[in-house]
N, C-alpha and C positions, 0 to 999 in steps of 0.2 A: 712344577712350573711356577714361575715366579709373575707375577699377573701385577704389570708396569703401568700408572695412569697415563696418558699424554700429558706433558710439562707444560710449564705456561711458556716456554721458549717458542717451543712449535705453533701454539698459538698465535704469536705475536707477529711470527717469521711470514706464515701464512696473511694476515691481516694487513701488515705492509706490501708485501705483493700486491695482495688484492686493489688497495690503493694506487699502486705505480701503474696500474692496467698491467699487469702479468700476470699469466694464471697459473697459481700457485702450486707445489707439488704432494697434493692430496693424495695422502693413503688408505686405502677401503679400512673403515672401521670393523675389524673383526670381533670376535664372538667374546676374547677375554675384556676388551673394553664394553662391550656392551654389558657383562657381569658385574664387572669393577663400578661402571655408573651408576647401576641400580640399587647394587648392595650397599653405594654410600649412600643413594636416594632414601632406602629405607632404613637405616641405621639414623638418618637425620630426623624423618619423621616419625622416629622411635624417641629420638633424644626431644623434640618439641612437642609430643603426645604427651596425651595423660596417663599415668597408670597409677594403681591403687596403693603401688608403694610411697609415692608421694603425696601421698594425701596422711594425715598425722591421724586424723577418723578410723584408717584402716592400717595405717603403719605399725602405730601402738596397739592397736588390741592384741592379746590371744584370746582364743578362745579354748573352752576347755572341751575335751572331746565329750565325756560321760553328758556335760548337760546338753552339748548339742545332739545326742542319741537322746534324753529327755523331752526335750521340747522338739523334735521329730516325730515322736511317738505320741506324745500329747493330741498334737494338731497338727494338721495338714503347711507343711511348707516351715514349720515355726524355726526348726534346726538351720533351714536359709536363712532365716530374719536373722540369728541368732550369730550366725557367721559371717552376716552383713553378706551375702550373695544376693542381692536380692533381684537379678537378670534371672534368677532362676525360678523364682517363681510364677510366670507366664505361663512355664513351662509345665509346672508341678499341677498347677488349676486348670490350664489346658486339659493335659491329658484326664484330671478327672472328670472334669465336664463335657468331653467330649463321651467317657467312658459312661458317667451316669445318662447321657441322652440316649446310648446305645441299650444302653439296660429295660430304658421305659419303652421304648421303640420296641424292641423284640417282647418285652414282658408284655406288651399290651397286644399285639397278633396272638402270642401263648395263648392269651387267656381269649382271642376268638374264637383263635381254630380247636382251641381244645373244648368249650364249651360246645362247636359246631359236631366236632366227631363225639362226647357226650352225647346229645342229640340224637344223632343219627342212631348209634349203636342202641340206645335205648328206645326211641322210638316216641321220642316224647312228644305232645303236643305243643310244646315253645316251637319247636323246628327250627333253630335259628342257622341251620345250614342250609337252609330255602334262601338264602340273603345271596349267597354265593350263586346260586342255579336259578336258572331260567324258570315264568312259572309254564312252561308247556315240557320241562325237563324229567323224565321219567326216573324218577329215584328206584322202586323196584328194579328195574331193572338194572342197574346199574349200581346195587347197592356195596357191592364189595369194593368196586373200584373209586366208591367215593370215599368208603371207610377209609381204603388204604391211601387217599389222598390227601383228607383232612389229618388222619394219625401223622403222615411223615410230617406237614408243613406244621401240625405241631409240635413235634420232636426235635425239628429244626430248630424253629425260635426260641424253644426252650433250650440248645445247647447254646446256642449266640448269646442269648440272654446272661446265659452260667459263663460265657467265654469273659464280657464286660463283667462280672461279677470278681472273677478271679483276676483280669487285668486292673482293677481297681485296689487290691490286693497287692500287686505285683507293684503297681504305683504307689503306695502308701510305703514297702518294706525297700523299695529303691530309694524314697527319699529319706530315710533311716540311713541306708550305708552312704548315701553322699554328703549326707550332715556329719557322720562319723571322720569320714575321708579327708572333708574339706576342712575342719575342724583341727584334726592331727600335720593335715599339710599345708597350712593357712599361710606360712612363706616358706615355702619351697620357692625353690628358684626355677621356673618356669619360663624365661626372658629365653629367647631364639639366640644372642649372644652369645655359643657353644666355643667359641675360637679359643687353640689354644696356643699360648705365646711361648714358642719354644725359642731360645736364644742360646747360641753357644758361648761358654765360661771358659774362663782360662784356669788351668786345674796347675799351680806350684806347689809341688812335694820337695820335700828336704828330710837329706837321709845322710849322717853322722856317722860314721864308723871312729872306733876308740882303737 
């Protein structure tokens, strides 16, 4: 389907009407004009936007891939700086900062509940599992079901603890392969402008016979 703008004739036809007092003969705007306005809409504020090709800071550089896996693995985020991404590092400190809060958060119950079931099971006089219970709370009697309470919520925090530990991990060797990635495909052609201009040719052969 061939997707036709409205002309400025029709505009015009319509606007003098409007003026004579006649009411003009208006066609429901259907779905391919509403396409056609938009897609010039954003093709325009593509062509008036900024992007990083026109900028000479980031037009001319390359970068080299090997040193940005270097300065990746150095430092946290460095392979960004290095590829001039640098939107991406909010992203890169974010996630460990959020990852190290999780680590001390669960690392520091670890080490309550585990001290509190220590306690308990030994029988120590710290008792620091008294902090949790009541003091009219019968621990004899009850001593099994506390062991096994204080052991799991230790075992717990201690796998969440391991979970931030490994995701910080997981975040440190992700920003290694996007400094590799971004580095190798530093202009790639990435632009939504996929269109492709097909036009028919006129094909003259000439053929001699002797």
């Amino acid at each position: 389907m061939v997707i036709t703008p409205p002309s400025a004739s029709d505009t015009t036809t319509a606007a003098k009407a409007s003026a004579n007092g006649a009411t003009p003969d208006l066609k429901p705007l259907d779905s391919d004009s509403l396409i056609w306005a938009f897609d010039k809409h954003m093709k325009q504020q593509s062509a008036d936007g900024w992007t990083p090709d026109q900028d000479p800071y980031f037009a001319n550089y390359e970068p080299v891939p090997a040193k940005a896996v270097w300065y990746a693995a150095l430092f946290p985020g460095g392979g960004q700086i290095y590829n001039r991404k640098y939107w991406k590092l909010p992203i890169i400190y974010g996630g460990y900062l959020g990852l190290i809060y999780g680590y001390r958060w669960n690392q520091k119950y670890y080490r309550t509940y585990a001290n509190a079931y220590r306690d308990l099971v030994l029988n120590s006089p710290n008792a620091s599992y008294k902090d949790f219970l009541s003091p009219t709370y019968d621990v004899e009697a009850h001593r099994s079901y506390l062991e096994s309470a204080f052991k799991r919520k230790r075992n717990s925090y201690r796998n969440y603890r391991d979970y931030c530990l490994v995701g910080m991990i997981g975040v440190y060797l992700v920003s290694i392969v996007d400094a590799y990635v971004d580095a190798s495909l530093y202009h790639f052609d990435v632009s939504t402008d996929l269109d492709a201009n097909n036009k028919p040719a006129l094909m003259v052969g000439c053929h001699i016979d002797f």
